[in-house]
C-alpha positions as CSV (number, residue, x, y, z in Angstrom):
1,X,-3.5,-26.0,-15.5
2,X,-2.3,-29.6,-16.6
3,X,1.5,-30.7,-16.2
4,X,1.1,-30.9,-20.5
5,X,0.2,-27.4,-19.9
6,X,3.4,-26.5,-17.8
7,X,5.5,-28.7,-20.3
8,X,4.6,-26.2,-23.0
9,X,5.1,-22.9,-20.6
10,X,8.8,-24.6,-19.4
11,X,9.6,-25.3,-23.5
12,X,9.0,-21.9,-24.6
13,X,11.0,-19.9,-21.7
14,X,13.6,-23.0,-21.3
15,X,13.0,-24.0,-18.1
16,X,14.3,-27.7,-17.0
17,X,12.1,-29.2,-14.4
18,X,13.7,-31.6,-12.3
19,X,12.9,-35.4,-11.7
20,X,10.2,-36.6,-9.2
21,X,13.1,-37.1,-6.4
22,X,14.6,-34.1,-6.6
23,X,11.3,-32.1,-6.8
24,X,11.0,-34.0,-2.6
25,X,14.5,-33.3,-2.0
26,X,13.9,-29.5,-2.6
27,X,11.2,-29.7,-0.7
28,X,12.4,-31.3,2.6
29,X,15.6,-29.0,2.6
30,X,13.4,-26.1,2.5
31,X,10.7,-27.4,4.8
32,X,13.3,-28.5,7.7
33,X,14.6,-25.0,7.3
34,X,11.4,-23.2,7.8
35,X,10.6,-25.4,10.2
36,X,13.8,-24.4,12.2
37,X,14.2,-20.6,11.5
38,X,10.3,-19.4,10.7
39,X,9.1,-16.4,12.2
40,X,6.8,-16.8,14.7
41,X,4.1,-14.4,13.7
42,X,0.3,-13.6,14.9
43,X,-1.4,-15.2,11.5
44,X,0.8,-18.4,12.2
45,X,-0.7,-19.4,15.4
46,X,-4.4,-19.6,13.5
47,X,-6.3,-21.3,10.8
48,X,-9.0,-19.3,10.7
49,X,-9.4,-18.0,7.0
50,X,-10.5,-14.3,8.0
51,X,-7.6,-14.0,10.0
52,X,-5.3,-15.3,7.6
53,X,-7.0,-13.2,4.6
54,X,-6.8,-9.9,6.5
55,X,-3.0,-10.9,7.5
56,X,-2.1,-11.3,4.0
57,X,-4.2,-8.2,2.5
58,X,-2.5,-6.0,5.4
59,X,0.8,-7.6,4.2
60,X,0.7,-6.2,0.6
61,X,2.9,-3.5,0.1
62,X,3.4,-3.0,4.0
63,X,6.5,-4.5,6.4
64,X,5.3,-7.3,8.8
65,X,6.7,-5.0,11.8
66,X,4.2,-2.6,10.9
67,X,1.2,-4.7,10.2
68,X,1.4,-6.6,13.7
69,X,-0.4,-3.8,16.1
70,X,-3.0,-3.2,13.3
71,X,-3.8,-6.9,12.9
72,X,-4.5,-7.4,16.2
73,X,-6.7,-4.1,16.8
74,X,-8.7,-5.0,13.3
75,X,-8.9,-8.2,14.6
76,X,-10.1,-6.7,17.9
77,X,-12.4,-4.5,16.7
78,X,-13.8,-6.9,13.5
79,X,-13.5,-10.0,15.0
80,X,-15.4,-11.9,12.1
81,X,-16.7,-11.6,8.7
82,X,-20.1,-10.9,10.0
83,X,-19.1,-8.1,11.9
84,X,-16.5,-6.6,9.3
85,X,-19.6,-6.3,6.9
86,X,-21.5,-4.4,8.8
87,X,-19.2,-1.7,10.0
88,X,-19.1,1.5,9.6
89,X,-16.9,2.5,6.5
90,X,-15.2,5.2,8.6
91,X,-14.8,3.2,11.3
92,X,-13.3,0.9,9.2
93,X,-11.2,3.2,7.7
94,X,-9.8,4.7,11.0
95,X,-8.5,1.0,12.2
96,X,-6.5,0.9,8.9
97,X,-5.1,4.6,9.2
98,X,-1.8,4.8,8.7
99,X,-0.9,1.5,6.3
100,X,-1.9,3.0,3.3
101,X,-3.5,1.6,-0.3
102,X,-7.3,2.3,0.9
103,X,-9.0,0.7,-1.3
104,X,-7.7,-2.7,0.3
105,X,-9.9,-2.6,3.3
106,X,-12.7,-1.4,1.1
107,X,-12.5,-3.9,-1.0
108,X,-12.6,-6.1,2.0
109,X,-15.5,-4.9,3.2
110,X,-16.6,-5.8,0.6
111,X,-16.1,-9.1,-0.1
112,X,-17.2,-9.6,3.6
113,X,-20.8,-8.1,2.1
114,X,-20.3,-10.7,-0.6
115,X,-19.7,-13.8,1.6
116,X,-22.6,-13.2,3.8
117,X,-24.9,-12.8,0.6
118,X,-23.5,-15.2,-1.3
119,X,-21.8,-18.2,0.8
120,X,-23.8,-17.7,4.0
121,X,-21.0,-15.9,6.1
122,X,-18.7,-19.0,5.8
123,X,-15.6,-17.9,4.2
124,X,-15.5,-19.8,1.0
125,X,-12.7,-23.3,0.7
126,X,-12.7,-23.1,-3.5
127,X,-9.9,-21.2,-4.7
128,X,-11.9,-20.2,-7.8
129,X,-14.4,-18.9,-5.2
130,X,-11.9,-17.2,-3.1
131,X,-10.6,-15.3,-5.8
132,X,-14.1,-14.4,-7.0
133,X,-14.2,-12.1,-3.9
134,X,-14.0,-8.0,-4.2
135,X,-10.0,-7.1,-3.6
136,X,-9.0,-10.7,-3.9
137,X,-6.3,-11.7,-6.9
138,X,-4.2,-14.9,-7.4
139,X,-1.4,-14.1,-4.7
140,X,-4.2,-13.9,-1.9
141,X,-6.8,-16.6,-3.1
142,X,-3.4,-18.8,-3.2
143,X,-2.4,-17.9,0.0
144,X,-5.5,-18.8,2.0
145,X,-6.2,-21.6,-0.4
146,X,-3.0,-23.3,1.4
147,X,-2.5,-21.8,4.4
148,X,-6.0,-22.2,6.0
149,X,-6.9,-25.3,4.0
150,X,-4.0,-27.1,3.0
151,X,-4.9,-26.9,-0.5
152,X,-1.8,-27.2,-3.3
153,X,-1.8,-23.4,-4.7
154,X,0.4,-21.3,-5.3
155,X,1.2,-18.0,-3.8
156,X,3.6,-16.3,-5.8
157,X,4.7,-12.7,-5.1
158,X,7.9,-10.7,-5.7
159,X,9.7,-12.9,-3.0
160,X,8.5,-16.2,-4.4
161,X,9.4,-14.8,-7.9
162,X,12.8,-14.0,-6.9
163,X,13.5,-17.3,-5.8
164,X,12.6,-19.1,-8.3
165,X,14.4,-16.9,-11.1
166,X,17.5,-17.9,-9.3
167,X,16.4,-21.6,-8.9
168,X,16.0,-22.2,-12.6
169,X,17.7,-18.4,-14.1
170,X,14.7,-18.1,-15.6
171,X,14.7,-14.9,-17.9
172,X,11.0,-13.8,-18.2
173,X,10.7,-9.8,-16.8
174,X,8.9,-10.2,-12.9
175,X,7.7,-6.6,-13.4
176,X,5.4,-8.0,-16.2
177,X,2.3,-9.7,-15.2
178,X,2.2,-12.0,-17.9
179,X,5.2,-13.5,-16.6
180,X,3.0,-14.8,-13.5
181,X,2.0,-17.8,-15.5
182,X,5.4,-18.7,-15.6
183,X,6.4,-18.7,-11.7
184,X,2.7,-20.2,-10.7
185,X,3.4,-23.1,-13.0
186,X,6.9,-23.4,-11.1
187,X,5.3,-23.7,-7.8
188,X,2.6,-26.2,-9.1
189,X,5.4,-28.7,-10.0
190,X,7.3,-28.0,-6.8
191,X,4.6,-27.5,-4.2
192,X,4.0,-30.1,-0.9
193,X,0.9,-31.3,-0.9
194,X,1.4,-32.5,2.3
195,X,2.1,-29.1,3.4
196,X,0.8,-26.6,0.6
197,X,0.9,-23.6,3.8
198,X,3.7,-24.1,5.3
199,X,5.7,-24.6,1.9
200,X,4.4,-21.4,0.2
201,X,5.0,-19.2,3.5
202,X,8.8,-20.6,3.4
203,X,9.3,-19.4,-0.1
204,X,7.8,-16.3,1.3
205,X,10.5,-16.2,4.0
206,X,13.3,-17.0,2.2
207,X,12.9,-14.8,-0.4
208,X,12.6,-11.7,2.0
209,X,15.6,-12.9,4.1
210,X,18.3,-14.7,2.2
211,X,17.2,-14.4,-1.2
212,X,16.0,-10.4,-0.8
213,X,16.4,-8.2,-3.9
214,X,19.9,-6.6,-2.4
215,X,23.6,-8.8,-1.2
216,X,21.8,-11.8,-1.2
217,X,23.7,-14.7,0.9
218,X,23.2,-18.0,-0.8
219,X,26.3,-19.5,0.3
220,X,24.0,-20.3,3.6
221,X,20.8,-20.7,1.8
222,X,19.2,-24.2,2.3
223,X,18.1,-25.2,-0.6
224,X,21.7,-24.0,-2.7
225,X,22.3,-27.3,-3.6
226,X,19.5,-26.3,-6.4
227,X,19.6,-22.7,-6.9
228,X,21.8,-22.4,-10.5
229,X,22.3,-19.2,-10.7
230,X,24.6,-19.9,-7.5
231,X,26.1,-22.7,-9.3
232,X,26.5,-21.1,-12.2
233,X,27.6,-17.6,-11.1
234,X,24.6,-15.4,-12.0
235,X,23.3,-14.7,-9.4
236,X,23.6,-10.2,-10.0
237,X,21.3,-11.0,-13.2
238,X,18.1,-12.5,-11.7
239,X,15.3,-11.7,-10.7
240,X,14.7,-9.6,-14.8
241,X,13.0,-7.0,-13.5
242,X,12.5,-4.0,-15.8
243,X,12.9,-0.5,-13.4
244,X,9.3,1.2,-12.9
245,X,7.9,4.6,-14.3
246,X,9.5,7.5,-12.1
247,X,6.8,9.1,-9.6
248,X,5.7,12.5,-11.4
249,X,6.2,15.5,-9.0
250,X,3.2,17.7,-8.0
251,X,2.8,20.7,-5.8
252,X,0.2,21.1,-3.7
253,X,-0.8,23.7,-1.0
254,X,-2.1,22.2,2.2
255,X,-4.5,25.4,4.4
256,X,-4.8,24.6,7.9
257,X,-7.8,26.8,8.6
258,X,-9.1,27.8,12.5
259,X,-12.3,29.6,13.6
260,X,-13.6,31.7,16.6
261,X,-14.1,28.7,18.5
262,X,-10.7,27.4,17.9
263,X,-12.2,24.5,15.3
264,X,-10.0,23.5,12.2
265,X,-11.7,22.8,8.9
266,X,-11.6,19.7,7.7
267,X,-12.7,18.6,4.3
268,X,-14.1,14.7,3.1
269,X,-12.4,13.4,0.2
270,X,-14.8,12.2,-3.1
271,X,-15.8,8.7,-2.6
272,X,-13.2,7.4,-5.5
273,X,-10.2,8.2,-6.5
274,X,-7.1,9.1,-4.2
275,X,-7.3,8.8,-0.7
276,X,-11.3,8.1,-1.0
277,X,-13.5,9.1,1.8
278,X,-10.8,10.5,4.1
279,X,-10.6,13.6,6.1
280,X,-7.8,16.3,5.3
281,X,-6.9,20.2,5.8
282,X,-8.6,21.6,2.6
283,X,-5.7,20.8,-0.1
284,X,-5.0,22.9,-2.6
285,X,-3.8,23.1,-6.0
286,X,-2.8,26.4,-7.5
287,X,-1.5,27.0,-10.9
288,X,2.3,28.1,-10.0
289,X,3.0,28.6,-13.7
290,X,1.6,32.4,-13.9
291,X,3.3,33.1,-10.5
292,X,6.1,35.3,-11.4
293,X,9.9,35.5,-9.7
294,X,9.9,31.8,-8.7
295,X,12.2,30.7,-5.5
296,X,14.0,27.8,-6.2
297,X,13.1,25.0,-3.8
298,X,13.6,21.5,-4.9
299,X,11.7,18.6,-4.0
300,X,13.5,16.1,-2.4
301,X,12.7,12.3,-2.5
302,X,11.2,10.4,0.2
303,X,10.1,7.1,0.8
304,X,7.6,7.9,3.3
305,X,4.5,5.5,1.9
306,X,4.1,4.5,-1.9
307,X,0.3,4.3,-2.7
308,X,-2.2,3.7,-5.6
309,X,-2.7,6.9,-8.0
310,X,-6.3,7.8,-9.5
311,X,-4.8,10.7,-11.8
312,X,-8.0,12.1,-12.1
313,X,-8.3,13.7,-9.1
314,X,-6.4,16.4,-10.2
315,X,-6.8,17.6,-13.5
316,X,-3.8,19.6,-13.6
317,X,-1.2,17.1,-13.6
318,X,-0.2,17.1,-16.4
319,X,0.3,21.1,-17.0
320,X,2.1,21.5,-13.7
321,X,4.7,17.9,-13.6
322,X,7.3,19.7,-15.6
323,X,8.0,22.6,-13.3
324,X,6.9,21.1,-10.1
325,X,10.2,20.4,-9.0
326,X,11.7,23.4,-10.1
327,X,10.6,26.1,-8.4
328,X,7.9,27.2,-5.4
329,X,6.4,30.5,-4.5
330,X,6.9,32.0,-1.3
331,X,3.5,32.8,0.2
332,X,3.9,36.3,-0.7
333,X,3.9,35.6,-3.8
334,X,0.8,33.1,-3.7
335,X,-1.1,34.8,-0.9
336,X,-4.0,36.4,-3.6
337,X,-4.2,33.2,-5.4
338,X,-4.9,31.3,-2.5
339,X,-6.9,33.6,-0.7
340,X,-9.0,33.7,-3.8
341,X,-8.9,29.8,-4.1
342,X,-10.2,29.3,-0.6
343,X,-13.3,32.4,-0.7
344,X,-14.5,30.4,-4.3
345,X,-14.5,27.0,-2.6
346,X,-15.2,27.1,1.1
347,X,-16.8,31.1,1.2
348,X,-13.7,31.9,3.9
349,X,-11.5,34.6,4.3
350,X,-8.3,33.7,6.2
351,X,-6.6,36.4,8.0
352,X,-2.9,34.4,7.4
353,X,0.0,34.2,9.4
354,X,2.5,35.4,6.7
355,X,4.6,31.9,6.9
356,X,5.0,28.4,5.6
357,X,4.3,25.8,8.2
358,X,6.6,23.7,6.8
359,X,6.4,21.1,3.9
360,X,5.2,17.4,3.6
361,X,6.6,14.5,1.0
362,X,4.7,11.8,0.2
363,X,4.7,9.1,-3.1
364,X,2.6,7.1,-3.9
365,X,2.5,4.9,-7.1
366,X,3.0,6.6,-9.8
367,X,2.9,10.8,-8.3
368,X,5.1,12.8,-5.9
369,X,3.2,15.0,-3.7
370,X,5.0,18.1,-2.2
371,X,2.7,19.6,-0.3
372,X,3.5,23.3,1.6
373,X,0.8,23.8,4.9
374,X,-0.1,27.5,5.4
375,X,-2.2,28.6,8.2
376,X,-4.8,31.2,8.6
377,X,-7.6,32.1,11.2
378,X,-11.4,32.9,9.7
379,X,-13.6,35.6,12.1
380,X,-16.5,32.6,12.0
381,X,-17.7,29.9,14.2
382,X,-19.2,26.5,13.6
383,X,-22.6,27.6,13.1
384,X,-21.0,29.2,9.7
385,X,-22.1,27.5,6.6
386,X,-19.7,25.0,4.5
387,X,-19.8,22.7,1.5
388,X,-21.2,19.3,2.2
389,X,-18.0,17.8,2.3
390,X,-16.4,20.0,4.8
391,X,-16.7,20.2,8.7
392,X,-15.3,22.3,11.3
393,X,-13.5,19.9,14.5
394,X,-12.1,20.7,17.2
395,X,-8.8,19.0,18.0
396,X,-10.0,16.5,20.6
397,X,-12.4,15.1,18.1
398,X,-9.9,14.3,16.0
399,X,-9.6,10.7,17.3
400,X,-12.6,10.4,15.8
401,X,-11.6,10.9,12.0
402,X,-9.7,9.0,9.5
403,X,-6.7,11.0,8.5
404,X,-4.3,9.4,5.9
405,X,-0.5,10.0,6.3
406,X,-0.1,12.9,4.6
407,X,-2.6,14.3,6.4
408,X,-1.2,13.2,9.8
409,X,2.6,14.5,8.6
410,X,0.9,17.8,8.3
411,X,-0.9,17.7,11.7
412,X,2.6,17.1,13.2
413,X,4.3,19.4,11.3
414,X,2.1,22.2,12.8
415,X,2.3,20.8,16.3
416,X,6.3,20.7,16.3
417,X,7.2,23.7,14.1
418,X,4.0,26.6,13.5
419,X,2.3,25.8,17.1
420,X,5.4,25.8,19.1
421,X,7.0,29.0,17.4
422,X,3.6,31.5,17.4
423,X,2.0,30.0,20.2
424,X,-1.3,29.0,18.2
């Protein structure tokens, strides 16, 4: 994009650049600041572009504090492209248990595939061919682009956004994507191009410290000699951020099902949609509406994990939303539906301890799961035949599977509460 191009993006949303010497000013105050106060963080200390690109695809949507033990053991375990492409997906998909949005290290994968077919295993130094890569949009390609090259682009996510709304009280909506545009233009004019890295990753900093989204403190900022929304006292109306779409509650019933030989059955997810190509208890989704006598039982909000939706994957969504946070059966009262769900599907008959084992919360993107676990014991053993998809383990193997989080809340919900209480 030419500066006559960032002329016209700055007229139409009224946006004053400053002059040359201000644009240096801005950037040594915020330069010797990060230079001072930066974190010192694992993805720092390299400029090795894998490293840095799985750093900043763990980073999305995820707390540094928790992405610190997982980079090291991917890094341990897929120490290079090379090796990262030729992995095992579940063993892939075990190292990133836990951190949530899947399709990230699939995609990653991926584009590992891709650079050994297509650039030779050398991670790629264009941007344009950086962001040509599976999984790979402007934030990331901008982020490697300067941090393991030292190449002028920009980076801009929600921090950086934030930032520079206040900078320049710029009014265009950060929960729009078109409004991208506007930001990456701002960081092309403002950008050291003696220090693309370092400059980006200070933005990043500052926006998630002093500038965050909540009682911000620019009175100590660095750089409020040019924020105007300080100056000016307008700070409480930037970032313009329209509020997201409400998660849409949904019910599920999660079976925790043991054999003869003490196995549990666990069932392989499809290899799209939610929660691709993981292992759970067989999970459930029963129509509630012709259930009689309803208990109430609210669902109450959590913030355990937020992750990417494929609605899809369960065609009743939509019937069930508007009750789902209403009212839930007691098994009593859902004990024929599910033992008939559970015969059609997986040819079992649970005997069934006559009790919840408790309930699990989890949102992702754009759906509330509430899941209730139940737990029942089948007069089979391994040899017993099971869909394609399904597999009986016994609890030491475990280790071996990938289990997303609700799946793992559920594991330890029947370890602290059903185990300990019946003795099973």
């Amino acid at each position: 994009m030419t500066n006559l191009e960032h002329e016209k993006i700055f007229k139409a949303v009224g946006i004053e650049m400053w002059p040359a010497e201000k644009i240096k000013a801005f950037r040594k105050a915020l330069l010797d600041w990060y230079d001072k106060e930066k974190r010192d963080l694992p993805w720092r200390r390299t400029s090795d572009p894998y490293s840095i690109w799985v750093s900043e695809i763990m980073l999305q949507q995820t707390r540094v504090d928790t992405v610190i033990p997982y980079y090291h053991n991917f890094l341990d375990k897929f120490p290079d492209i090379a090796t990262l492409a030729a992995a095992p997906e579940d063993a892939i998909l075990k190292a990133w248990e836990g951190l949530g949005y899947y399709s990230r290290v699939k995609n990653m994968q991926k584009a590992a595939q891709q650079i050994i077919a297509e650039y030779g295993g050398i991670f790629p130094k264009d941007p344009q061919e950086i962001a040509k890569l599976k999984g790979i949009g402007p934030y990331t390609a901008g982020a490697v682009s300067s941090i393991a090259f030292q190449i002028p682009e920009p980076a801009v996510d929600g921090n950086v956004m934030r930032v520079m709304s206040r900078l320049f009280e710029i009014d265009a909506d950060i929960a729009k994507p078109a409004s991208r545009k506007i930001f990456e233009a701002v960081v092309r004019e403002l950008i050291d191009p003696e220090r693309p890295g370092d400059f980006n990753q200070a933005l990043m900093d500052l926006g998630s410290s002093i500038c965050s989204p909540l009682n911000p403190q620019p009175e100590i900022s660095p750089i409020k000699a040019f924020n105007a929304a300080y100056k000016n006292g307008t700070m409480h109306l930037y970032p313009v951020k329209s509020k997201a779409k409400r998660p849409v509650p949904m019910n599920l019933q999660g079976v925790i099902l043991q054999n003869r030989e003490k196995q549990f059955l666990l069932e392989k997810r499809p290899n799209s949609g939610l929660l691709a190509d993981f292992w759970t208890f067989p999970l459930i989704q029963l129509d509630l509406d012709t259930i009689p006598g309803l208990v109430d039982a609210t669902i109450k909000p959590t913030s355990i994990q937020t992750e990417l939706l494929v609605a899809e994957d369960f065609p009743k969504l939509t019937e069930s939303s508007t009750n789902a946070d209403k009212k839930l059966p007691s098994f009593t009262q859902i004990e024929a539906q599910l033992s008939e769900a559970i015969a059609e599907k997986y040819g079992l008959k649970p005997i069934w301890l006559k009790a919840e084992t408790g309930s699990v919360n989890h949102v992702f993107s754009h759906i509330k799961w509430h899941i209730t676990g139940y737990y029942g014991r089948v007069l089979t053993n391994a040899e017993s035949e099971l869909p394609a998809q399904c597999r009986w383990v016994s609890e030491e193997a475990f280790a071996d599977y990938a289990f997303p989080v609700p799946q793992q809340k559920m594991w330890q919900q029947f370890q602290k509460q059903t185990r300990k209480e019946f003795g099973l």
